[in-house]
C-alpha positions as CSV (number, residue, x, y, z in Angstrom):
1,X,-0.9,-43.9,80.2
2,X,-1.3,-43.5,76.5
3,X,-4.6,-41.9,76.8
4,X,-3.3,-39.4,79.3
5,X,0.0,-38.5,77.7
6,X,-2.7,-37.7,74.2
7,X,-4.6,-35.6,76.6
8,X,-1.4,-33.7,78.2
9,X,-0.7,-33.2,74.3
10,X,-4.1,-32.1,73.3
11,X,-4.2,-29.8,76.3
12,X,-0.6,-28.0,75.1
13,X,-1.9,-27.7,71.7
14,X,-4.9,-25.4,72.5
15,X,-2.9,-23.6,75.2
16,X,-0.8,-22.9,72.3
17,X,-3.3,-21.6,69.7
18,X,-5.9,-20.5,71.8
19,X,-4.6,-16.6,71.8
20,X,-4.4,-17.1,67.9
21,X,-7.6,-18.5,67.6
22,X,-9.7,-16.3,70.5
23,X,-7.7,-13.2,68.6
24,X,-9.0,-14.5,64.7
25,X,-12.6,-15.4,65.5
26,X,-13.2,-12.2,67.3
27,X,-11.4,-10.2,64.6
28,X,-13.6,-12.1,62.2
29,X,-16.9,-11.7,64.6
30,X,-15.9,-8.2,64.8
31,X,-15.7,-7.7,60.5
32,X,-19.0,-9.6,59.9
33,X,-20.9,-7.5,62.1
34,X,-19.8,-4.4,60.8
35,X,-19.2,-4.8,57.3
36,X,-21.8,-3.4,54.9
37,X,-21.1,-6.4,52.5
38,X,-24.1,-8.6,52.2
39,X,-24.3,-12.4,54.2
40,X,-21.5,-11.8,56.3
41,X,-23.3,-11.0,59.6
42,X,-25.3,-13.7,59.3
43,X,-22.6,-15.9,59.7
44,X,-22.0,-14.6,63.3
45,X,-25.4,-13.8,64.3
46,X,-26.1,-15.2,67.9
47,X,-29.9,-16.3,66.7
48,X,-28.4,-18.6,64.2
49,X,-28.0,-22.0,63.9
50,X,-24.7,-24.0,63.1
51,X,-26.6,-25.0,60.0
52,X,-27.9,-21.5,58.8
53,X,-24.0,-20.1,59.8
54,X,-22.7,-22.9,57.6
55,X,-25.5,-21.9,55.0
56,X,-24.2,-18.7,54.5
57,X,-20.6,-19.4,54.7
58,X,-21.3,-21.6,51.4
59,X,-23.0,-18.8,49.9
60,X,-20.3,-16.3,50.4
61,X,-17.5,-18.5,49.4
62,X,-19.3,-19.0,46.3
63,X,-20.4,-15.4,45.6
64,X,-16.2,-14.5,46.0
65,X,-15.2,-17.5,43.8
66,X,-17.4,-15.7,41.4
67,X,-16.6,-12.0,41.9
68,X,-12.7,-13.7,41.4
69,X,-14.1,-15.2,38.1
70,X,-15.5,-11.9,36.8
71,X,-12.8,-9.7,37.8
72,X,-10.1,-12.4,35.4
73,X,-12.9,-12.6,32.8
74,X,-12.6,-8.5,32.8
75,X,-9.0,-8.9,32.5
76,X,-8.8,-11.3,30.0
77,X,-11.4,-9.2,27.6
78,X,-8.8,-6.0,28.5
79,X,-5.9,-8.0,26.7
80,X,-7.9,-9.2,23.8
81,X,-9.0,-5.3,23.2
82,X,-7.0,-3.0,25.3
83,X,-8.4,-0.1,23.2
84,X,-12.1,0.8,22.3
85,X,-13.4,3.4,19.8
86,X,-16.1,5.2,20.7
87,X,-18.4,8.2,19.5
88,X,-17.6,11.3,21.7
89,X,-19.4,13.6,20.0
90,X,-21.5,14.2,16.7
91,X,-21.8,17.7,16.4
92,X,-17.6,18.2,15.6
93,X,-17.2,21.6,13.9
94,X,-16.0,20.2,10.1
95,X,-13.9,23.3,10.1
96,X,-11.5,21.6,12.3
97,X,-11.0,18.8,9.6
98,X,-8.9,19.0,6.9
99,X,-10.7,19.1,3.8
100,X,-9.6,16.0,1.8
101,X,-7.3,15.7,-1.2
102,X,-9.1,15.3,-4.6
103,X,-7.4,13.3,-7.2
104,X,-8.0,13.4,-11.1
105,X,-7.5,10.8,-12.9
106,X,-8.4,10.7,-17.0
107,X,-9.9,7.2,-18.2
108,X,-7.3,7.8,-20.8
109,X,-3.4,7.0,-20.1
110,X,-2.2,8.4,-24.0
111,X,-2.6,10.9,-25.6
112,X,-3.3,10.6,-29.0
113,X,-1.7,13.9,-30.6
114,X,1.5,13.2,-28.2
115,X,1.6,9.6,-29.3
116,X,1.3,10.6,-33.2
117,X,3.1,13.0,-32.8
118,X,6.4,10.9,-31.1
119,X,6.0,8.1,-33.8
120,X,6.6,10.1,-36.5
121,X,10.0,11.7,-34.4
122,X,11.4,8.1,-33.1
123,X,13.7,6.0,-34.7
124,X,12.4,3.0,-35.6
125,X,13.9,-0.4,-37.5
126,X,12.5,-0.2,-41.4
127,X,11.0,-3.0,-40.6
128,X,8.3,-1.5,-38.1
129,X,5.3,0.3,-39.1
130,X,4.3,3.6,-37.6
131,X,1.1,1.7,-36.6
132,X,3.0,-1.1,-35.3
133,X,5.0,1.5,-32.8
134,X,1.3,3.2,-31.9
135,X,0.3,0.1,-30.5
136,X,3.7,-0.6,-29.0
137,X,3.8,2.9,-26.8
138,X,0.3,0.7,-25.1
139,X,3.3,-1.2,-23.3
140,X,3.7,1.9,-21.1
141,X,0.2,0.7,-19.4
142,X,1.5,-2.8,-18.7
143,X,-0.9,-3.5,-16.1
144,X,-4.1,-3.5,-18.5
145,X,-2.3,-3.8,-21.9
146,X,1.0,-5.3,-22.2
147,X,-0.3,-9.5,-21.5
148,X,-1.6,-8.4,-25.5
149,X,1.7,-8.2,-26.5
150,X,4.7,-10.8,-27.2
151,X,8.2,-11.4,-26.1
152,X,9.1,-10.2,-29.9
153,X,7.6,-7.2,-29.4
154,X,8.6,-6.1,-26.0
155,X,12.2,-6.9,-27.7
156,X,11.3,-5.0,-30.3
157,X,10.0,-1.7,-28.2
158,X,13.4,-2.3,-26.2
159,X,15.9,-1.9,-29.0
160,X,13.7,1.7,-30.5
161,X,13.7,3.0,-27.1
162,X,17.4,2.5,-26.6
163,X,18.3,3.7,-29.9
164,X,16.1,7.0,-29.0
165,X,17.7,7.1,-25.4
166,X,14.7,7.0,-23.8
167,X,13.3,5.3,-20.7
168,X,10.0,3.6,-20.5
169,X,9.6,6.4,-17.1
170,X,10.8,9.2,-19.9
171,X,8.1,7.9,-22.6
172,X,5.2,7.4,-20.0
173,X,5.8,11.3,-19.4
174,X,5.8,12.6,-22.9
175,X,2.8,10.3,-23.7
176,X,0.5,11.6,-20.6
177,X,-2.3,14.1,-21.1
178,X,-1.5,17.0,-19.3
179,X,-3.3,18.2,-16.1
180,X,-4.0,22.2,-17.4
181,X,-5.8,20.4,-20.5
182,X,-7.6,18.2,-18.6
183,X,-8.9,21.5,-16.0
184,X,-9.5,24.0,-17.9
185,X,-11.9,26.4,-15.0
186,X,-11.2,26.2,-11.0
187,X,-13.1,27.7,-8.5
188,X,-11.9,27.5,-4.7
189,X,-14.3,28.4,-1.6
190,X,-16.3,30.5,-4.7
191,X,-13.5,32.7,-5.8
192,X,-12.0,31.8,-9.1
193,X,-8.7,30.5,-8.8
194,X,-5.3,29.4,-11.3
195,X,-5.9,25.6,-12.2
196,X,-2.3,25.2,-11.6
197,X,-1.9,26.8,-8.7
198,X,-4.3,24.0,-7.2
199,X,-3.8,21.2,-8.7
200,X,-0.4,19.3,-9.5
201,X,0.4,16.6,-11.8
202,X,0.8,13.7,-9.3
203,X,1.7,9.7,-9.2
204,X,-0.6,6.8,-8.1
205,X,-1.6,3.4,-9.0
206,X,-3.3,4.8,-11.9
207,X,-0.2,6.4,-13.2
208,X,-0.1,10.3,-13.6
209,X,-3.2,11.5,-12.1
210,X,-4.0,15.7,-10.9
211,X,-4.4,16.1,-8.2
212,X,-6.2,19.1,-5.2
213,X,-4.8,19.4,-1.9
214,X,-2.1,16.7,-1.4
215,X,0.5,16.8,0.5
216,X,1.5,13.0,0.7
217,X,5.1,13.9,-0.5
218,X,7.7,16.0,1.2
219,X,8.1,18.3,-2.3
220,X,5.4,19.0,-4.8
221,X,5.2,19.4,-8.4
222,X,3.8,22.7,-8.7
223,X,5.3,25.7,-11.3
224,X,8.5,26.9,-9.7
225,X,6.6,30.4,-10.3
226,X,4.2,30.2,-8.0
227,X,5.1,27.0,-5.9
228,X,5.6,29.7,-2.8
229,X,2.4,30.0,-2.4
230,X,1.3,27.3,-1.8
231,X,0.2,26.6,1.7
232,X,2.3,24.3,4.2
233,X,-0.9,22.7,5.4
234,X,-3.7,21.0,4.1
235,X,-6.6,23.7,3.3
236,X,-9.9,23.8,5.7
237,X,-13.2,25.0,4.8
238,X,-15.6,27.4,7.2
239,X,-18.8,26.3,5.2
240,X,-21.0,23.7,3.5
241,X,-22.3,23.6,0.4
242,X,-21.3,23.4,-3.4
243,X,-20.3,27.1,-3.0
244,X,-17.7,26.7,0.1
245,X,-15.8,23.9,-1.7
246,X,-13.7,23.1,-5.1
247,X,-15.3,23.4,-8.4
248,X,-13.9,22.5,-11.6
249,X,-14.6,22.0,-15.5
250,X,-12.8,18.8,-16.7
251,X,-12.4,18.5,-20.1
252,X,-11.7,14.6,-20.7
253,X,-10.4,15.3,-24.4
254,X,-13.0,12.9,-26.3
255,X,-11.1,13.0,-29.6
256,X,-7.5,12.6,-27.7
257,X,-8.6,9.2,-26.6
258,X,-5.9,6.8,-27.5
259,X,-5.4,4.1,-24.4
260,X,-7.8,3.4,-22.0
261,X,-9.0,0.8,-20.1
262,X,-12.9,1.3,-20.0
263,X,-15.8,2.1,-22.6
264,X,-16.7,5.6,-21.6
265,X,-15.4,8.9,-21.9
266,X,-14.6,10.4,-18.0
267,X,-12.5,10.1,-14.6
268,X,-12.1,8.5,-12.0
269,X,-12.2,10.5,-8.5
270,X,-10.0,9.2,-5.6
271,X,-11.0,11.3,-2.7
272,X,-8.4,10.6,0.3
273,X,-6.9,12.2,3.3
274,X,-4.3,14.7,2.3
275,X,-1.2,13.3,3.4
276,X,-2.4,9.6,2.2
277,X,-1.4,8.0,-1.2
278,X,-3.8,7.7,-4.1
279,X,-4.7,4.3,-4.7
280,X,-7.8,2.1,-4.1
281,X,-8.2,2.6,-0.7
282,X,-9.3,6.0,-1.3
283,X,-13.0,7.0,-1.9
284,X,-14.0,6.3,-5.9
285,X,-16.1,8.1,-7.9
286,X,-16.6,8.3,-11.7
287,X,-17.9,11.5,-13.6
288,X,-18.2,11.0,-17.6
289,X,-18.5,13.3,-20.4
290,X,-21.5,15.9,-20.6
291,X,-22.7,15.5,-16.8
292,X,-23.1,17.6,-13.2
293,X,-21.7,16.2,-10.8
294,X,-21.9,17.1,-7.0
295,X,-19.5,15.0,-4.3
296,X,-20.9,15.2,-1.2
297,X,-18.6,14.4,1.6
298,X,-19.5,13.6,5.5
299,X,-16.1,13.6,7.0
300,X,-15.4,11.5,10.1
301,X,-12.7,12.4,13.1
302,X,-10.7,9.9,15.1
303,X,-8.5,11.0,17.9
304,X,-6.5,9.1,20.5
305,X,-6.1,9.7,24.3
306,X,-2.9,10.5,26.2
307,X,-3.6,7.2,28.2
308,X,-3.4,5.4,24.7
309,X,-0.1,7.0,23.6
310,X,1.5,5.7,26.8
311,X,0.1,2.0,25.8
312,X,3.1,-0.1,24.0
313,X,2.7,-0.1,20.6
314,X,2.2,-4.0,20.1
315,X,-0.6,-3.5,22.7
316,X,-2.5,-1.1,21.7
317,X,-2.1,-2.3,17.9
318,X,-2.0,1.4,16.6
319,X,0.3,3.9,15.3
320,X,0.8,7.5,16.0
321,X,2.0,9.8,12.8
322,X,5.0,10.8,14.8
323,X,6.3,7.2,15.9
324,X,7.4,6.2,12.6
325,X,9.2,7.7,9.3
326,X,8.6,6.4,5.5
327,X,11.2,6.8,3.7
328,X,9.3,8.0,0.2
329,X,5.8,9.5,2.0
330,X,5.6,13.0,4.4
331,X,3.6,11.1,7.2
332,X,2.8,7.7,8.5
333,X,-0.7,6.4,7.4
334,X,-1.5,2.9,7.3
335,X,-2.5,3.1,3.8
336,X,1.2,4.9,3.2
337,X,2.8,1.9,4.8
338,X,1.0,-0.5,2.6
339,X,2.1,1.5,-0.5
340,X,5.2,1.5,0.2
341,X,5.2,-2.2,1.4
342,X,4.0,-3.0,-2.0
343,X,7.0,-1.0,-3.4
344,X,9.5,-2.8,-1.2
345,X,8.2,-6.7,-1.9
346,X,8.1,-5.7,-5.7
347,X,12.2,-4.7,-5.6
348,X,12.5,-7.7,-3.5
349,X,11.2,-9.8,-6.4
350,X,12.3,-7.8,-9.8
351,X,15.1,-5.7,-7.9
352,X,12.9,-2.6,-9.8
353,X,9.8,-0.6,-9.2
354,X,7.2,0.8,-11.5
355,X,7.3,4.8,-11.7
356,X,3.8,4.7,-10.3
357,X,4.8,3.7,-6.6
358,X,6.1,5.8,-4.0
359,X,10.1,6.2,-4.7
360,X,12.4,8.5,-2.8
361,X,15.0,7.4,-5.1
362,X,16.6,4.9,-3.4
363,X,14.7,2.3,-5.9
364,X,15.6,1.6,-9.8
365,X,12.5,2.2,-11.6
366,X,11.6,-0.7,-13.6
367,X,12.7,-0.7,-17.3
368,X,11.2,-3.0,-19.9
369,X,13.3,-5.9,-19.4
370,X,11.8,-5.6,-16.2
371,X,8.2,-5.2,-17.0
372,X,7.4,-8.8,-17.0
373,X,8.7,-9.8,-13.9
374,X,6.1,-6.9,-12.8
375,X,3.1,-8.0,-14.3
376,X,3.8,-11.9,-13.3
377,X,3.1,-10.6,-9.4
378,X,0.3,-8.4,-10.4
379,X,-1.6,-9.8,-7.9
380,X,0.1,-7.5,-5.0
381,X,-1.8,-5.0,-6.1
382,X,-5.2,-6.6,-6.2
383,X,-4.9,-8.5,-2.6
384,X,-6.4,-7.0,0.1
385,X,-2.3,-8.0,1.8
386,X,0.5,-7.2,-0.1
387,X,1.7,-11.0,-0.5
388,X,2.7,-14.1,-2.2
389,X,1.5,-17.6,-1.7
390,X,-0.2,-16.8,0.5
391,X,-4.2,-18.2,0.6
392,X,-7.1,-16.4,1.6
393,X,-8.1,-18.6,4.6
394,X,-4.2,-17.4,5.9
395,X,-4.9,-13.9,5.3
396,X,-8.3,-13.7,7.0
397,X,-6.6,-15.1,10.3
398,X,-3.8,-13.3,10.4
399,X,-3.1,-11.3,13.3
400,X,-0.1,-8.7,12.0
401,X,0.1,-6.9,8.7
402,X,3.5,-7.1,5.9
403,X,6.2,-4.7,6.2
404,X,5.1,-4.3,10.4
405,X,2.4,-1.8,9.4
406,X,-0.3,-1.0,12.2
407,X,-3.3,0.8,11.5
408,X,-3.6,4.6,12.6
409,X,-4.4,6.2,16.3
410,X,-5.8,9.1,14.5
411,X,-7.0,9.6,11.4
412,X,-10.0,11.0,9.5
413,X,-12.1,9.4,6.8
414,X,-13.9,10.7,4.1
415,X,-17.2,9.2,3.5
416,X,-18.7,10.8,0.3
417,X,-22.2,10.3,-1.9
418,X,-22.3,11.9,-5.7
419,X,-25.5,12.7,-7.3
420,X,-25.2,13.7,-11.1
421,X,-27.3,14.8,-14.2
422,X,-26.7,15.6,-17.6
423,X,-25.6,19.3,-18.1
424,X,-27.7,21.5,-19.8
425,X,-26.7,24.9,-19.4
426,X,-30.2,26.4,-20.8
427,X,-31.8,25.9,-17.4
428,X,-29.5,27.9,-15.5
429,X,-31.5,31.3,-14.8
430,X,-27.9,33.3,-14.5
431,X,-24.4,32.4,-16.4
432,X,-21.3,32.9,-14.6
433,X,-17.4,32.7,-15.3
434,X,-17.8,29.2,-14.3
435,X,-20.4,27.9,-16.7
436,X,-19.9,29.6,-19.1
437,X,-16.8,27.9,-20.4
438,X,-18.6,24.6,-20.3
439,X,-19.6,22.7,-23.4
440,X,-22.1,20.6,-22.3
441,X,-21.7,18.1,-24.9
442,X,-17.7,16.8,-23.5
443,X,-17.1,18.4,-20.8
444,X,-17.5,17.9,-17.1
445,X,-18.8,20.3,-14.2
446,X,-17.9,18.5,-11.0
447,X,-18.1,20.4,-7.5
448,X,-16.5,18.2,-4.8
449,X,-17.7,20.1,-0.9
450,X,-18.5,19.2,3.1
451,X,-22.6,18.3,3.4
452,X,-22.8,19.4,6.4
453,X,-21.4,22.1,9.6
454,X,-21.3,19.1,11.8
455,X,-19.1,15.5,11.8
456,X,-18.8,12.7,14.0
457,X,-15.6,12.4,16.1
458,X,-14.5,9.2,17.8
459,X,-12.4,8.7,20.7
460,X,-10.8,5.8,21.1
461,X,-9.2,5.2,24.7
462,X,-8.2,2.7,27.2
463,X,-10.6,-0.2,27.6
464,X,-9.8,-0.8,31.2
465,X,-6.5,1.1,33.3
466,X,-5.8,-2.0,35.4
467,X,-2.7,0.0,37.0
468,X,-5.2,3.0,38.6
469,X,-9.0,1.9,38.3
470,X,-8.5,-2.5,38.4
471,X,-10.7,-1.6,42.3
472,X,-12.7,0.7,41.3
473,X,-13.8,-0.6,38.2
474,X,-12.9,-4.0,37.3
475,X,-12.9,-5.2,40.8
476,X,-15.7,-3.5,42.1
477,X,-17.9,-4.5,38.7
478,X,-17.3,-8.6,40.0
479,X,-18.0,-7.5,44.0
480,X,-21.3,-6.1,42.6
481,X,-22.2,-8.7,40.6
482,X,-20.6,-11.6,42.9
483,X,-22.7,-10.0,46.5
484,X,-25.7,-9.6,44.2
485,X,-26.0,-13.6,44.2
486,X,-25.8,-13.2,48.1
487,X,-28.4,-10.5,48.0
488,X,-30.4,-12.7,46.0
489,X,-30.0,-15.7,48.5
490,X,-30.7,-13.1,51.6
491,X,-33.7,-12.7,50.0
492,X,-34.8,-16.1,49.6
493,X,-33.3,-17.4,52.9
494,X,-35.8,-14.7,55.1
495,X,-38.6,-16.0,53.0
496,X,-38.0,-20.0,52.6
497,X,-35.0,-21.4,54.0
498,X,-35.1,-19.2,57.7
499,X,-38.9,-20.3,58.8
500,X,-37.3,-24.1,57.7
501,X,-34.8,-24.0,60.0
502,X,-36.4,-22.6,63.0
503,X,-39.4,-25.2,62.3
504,X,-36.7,-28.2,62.4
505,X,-34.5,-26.0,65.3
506,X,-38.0,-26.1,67.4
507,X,-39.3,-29.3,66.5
508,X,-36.0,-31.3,66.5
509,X,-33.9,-29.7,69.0
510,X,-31.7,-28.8,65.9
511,X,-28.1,-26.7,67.2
């Protein structure tokens, strides 16, 4: 009774799922035999043997496990680097770059005529020497000078300054060399041009610098006079070549040499995107006294795609110009963020700033009584991350910036090369109103211009667009590289495994 009643049971079971199962297999038979896909119709092949369909159903599970297992590797790789930078093209015109900004700055931070000159005006206790307040006004360069000095004297400079009602901002000023007596001959694209018209006194790290084509700030420092006509935009050059680009006779003022922080008589050239702060992320050069000096530049493009700008932020791990202000600078650069990071984490810790960071004048600038509290966190300005405490091994693993600063979608860089000799205006074959103002024995001839008609320009795009392309790219990269492995076992089955099995099918009755 038992037996039959598991038999009535049995029977009511398949009755049941026998539509189901008739309409599956055939739907299956039906796919196998028609689909282009490699090993599948060799699981319903009517020559085959249970053992070769089972064969190949084991090979085509496996070769989708590992089309699954590509297609979440490619996924994985897309969130790690969602963008990639590529070269799209290396014949970019260099007339669509912006030629780059070109800033001045003399080895020396005093000038000695100015600085003799104001110690013999100032009011001073009777009990300090006119030498004693020469070597006192070397304060104003407290990153390189003022550890050589006390607490007595900075106490000392405090109370002379306050009885002149001066600033130590005010003093820097009146002690700086002047830019038109640094340049004393500009030539633009070959035409002879007004130095001042060109070049404007300028801050940076390295205090008041001159400086070509900047545009960093949202007002400039040019003469009232002619400030007009100045361009809104960065200037652009059509050419290459010494001729097509700035030229300039620098006059480093040898015998005005009162402060400086390196043996030699010169500049130093920081050669930067227009809109970007001069510091030491620019491009460096140094030209010294007597010498030629030709800057080559081979300017670089980067550009961002519209599938990029629709990327989140945080994703993509770039900023656009246009998605966030700076309170002090024109445009957002990640160099401009980290200046003015710098500015904010220096107020943070001596509620001041010196006058040689970006300041829209929201920030005291820092006094003497603050200058210490300045030079004890020096170090912001020598890390590679504007922080404290913080050790290297931190900042090498460190996956987002101070201040929430992202690098750049697009920028352009200026690589640049400088070849130099000493001047010797004897050799020239034919004088002109450029050379012939030089003295070869002080002065400088530098000519800063574009090596070349052609620059690289990088794209940098989506990595993968999961949303439109995850079938045609992502998932049909693992199905190709997943049926592959089939392909490769079709291959070997037809040529080992198949004459196995028929000798075993024949031999042992095998089904």
């Amino acid at each position: 009774m038992k037996l039959e009643k598991h038999k009535v049971s049995r029977l009511r079971q398949l009755a049941t799922f026998s539509p189901l199962r008739h309409w599956f297999m055939e739907n299956l038979r039906n796919y196998c035999n028609s689909t282009s896909l490699h090993g599948f119709n060799y699981i319903t092949l009517k020559t085959a043997t249970a053992n070769e369909r089972h064969f190949w159903i084991a090979i085509v599970i496996v070769s989708i496990i590992t089309s699954i297992v590509l297609v979440l590797v490619s996924w994985f790789w897309n969130r790690e680097t969602p963008t990639v930078t590529v070269i799209e093209s290396a014949h970019f015109a260099t007339w669509a770059i912006p030629f780059p900004a070109v800033t001045i700055c003399n080895f020396n931070k005093i000038s000695k005529m100015k600085a003799f000159k104001l110690a013999r005006t100032l009011k001073r206790p009777a009990s300090v020497s006119e030498e004693k307040l020469l070597s006192l006004f070397r304060i104003t360069m407290f990153f390189n000078f003022a550890l050589n000095h006390t607490q007595e004297d900075f106490n000392i400079f405090e109370t002379i300054l306050e009885s002149n009602n001066l600033t130590l901002a005010k003093l820097t000023e009146q002690l700086s060399p002047d830019c038109m007596d640094m340049i004393s001959k500009c030539v633009w694209k070959g035409t002879a041009s007004r130095c001042d018209s060109l070049f404007q006194p300028v801050q940076a790290t390295e205090e008041v610098c001159c400086s070509f084509n900047y545009y960093g700030r949202t007002t400039n420092n040019f003469p009232k006079k002619i400030a007009y006509q100045v361009p809104k935009l960065p200037y652009r050059v059509t050419g290459c070549g010494h001729s097509t680009g700035i030229s300039v006779v620098l006059n480093p003022l040898n015998e005005d040499y009162f402060s400086t922080y390196l043996s030699s008589y010169g500049f130093r050239l920081f050669i930067h995107s227009a809109y970007d702060f001069p510091d030491e992320n620019a491009e460096t050069k140094v030209v010294t006294s007597g010498r030629e000096s030709f800057v080559r530049i081979n300017p670089e493009s980067t550009y961002a795609t519209n599938a990029v700008r629709n990327m989140d932020p945080q994703i993509r791990n770039c900023l656009f110009s246009d998605e966030r202000t700076l309170p002090a600078m024109q445009r957002y650069t990640f160099g401009n963020c980290m200046a003015e990071c710098r500015t904010k984490i220096i107020y943070e810790f001596c509620g001041c700033i010196p006058m040689s960071l970006p300041n829209n004048g929201s920030f005291k600038v820092c006094d003497l009584r603050e200058i210490y509290c300045v030079m004890n966190i020096r170090d912001i300005f020598s890390l590679s991350l504007p922080t404290r405490n913080v050790t290297q091994s931190i900042v090498q693993v460190t996956d987002k910036f101070p201040c929430d600063c992202l690098p750049g979608c697009e920028f352009n860089s200026y690589a640049s090369e400088i070849t130099m000799g000493l001047l010797d205006l004897n050799l020239v074959a034919s004088s002109n109103s450029l050379n012939k103002t030089v003295n070869t024995e002080e002065q400088i001839l530098l000519h800063v211009f574009f090596s070349d008609l052609m620059a690289k320009r990088y794209r940098k795009d989506v990595f993968q667009d999961w949303l439109s392309s995850l079938a045609s790219f992502g998932g049909l990269l693992g199905l190709i590289m997943g049926f592959s492995i089939v392909t490769a076992f079709e291959f070997i089955y037809f040529f080992t495994f198949r004459p196995i099995f028929n000798y075993f099918n024949d031999n042992f009755n095998l089904t």
